[in-house]
N, CA and C atoms as an extended XYZ file, in Angstrom:
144
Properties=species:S:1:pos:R:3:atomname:S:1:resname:S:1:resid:I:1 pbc="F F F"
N         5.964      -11.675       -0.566 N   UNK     1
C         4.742      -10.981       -0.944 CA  UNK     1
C         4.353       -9.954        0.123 C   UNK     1
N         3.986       -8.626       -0.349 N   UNK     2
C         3.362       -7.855        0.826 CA  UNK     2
C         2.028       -7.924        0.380 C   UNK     2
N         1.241       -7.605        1.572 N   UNK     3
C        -0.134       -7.409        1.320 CA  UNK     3
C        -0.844       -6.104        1.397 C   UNK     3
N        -1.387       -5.163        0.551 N   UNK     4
C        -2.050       -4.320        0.173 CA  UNK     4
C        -2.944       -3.688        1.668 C   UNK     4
N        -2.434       -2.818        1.852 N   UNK     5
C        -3.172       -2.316        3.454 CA  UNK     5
C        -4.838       -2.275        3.260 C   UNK     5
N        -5.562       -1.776        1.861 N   UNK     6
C        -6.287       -1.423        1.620 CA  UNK     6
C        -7.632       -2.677        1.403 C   UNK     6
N        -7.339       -2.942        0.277 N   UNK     7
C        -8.026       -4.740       -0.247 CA  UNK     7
C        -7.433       -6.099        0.281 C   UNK     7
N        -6.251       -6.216        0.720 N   UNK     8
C        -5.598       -7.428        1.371 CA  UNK     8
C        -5.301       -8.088        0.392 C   UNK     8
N        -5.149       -8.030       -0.653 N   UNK     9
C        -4.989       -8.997       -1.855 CA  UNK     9
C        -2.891       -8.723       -1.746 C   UNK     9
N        -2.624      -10.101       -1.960 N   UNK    10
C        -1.563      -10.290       -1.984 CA  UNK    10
C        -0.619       -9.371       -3.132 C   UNK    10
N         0.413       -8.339       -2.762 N   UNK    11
C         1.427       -7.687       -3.875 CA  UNK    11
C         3.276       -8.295       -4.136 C   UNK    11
N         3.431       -8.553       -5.049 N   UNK    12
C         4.817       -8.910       -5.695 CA  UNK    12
C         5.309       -7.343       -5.601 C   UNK    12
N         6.580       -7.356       -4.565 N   UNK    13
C         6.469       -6.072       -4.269 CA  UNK    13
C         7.898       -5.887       -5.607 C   UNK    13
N         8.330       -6.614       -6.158 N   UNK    14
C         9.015       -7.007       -7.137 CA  UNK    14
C         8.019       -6.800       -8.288 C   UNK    14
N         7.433       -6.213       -8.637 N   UNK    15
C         6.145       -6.001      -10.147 CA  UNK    15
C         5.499       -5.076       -9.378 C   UNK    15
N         5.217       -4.615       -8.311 N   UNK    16
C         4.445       -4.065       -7.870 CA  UNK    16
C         5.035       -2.493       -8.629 C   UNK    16
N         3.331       -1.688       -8.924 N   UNK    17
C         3.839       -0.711      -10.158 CA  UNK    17
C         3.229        0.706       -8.469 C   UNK    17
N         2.856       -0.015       -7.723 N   UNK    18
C         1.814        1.830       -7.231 CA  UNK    18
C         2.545        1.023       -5.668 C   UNK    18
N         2.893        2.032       -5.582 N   UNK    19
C         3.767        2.442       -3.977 CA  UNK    19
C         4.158        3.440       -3.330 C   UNK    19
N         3.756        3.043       -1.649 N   UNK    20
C         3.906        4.870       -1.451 CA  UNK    20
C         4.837        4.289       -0.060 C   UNK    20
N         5.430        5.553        0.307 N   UNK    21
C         5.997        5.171        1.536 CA  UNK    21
C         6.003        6.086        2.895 C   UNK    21
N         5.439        5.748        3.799 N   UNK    22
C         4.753        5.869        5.004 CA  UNK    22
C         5.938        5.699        6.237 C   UNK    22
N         6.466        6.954        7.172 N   UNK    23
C         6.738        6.777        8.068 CA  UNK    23
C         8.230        5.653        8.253 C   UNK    23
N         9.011        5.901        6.647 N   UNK    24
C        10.058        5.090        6.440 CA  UNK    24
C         9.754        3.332        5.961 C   UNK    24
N         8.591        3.412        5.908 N   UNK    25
C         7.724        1.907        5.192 CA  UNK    25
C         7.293        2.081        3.793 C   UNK    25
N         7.499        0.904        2.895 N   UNK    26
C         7.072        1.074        1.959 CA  UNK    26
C         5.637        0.049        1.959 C   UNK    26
N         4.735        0.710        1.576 N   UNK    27
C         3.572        0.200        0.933 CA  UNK    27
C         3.056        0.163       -0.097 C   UNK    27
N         2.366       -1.515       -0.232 N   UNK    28
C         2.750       -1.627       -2.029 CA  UNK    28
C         0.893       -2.033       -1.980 C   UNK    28
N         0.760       -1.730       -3.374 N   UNK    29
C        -1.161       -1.326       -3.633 CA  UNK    29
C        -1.289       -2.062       -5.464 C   UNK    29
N        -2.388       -2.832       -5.084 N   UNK    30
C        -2.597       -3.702       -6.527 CA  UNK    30
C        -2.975       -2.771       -7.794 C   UNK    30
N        -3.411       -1.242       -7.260 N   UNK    31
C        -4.195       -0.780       -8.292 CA  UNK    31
C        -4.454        0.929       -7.260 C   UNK    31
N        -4.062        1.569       -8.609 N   UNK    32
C        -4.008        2.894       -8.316 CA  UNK    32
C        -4.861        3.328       -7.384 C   UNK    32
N        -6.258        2.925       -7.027 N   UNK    33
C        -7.139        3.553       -6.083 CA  UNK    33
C        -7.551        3.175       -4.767 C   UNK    33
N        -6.195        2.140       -5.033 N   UNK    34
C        -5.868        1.733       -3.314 CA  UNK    34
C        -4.860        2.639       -2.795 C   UNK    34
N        -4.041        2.700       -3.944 N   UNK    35
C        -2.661        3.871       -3.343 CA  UNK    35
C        -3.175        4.945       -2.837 C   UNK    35
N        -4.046        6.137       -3.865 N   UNK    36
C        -4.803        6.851       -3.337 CA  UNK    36
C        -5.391        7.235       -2.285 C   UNK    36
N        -6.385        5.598       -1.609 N   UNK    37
C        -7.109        6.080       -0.599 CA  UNK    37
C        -6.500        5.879        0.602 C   UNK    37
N        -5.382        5.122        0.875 N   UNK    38
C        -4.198        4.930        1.476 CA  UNK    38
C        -3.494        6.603        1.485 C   UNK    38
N        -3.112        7.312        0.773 N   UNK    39
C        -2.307        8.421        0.898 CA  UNK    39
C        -3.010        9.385        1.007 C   UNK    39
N        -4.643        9.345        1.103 N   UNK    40
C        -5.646        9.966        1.557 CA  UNK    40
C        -5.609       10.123        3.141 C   UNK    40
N        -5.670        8.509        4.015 N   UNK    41
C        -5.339        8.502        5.777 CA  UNK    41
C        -5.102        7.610        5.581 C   UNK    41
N        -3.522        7.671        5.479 N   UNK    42
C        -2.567        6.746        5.677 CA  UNK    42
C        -2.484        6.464        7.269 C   UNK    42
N        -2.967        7.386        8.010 N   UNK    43
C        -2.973        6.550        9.696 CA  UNK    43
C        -3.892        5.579       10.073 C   UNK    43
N        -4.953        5.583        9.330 N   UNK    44
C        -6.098        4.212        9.121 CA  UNK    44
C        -5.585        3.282        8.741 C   UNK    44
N        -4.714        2.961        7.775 N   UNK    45
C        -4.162        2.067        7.340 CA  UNK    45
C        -2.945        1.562        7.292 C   UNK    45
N        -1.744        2.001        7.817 N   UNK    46
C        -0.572        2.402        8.189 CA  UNK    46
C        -0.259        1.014        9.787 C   UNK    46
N         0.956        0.396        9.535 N   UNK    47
C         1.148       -0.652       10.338 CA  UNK    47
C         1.530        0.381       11.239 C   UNK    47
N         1.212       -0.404       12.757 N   UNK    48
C         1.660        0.291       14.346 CA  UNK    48
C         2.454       -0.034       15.144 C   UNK    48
């Protein structure tokens, strides 16, 4: 399971439908307007 940078709610990155990828990382988002605000400043939220 990954967890959603945004809400923390657990993602099946296997079903997971909204994903973006960051700095050679993929990040996986429960619902379109997490992806969004994530690819909005992805350095706020973005592992270090």
């Amino acid at each position: 399971m990954a967890v959603d940078p945004i809400c923390k709610m657990d993602v099946d990155e296997n079903k997971a439908k909204f994903i973006s990828e960051y700095k050679g990382k993929k990040y996986y988002f429960c619902a379109p307007g997490c992806k969004k605000e994530f690819e909005e400043n992805p350095e706020k939220y973005a592992e270090k």
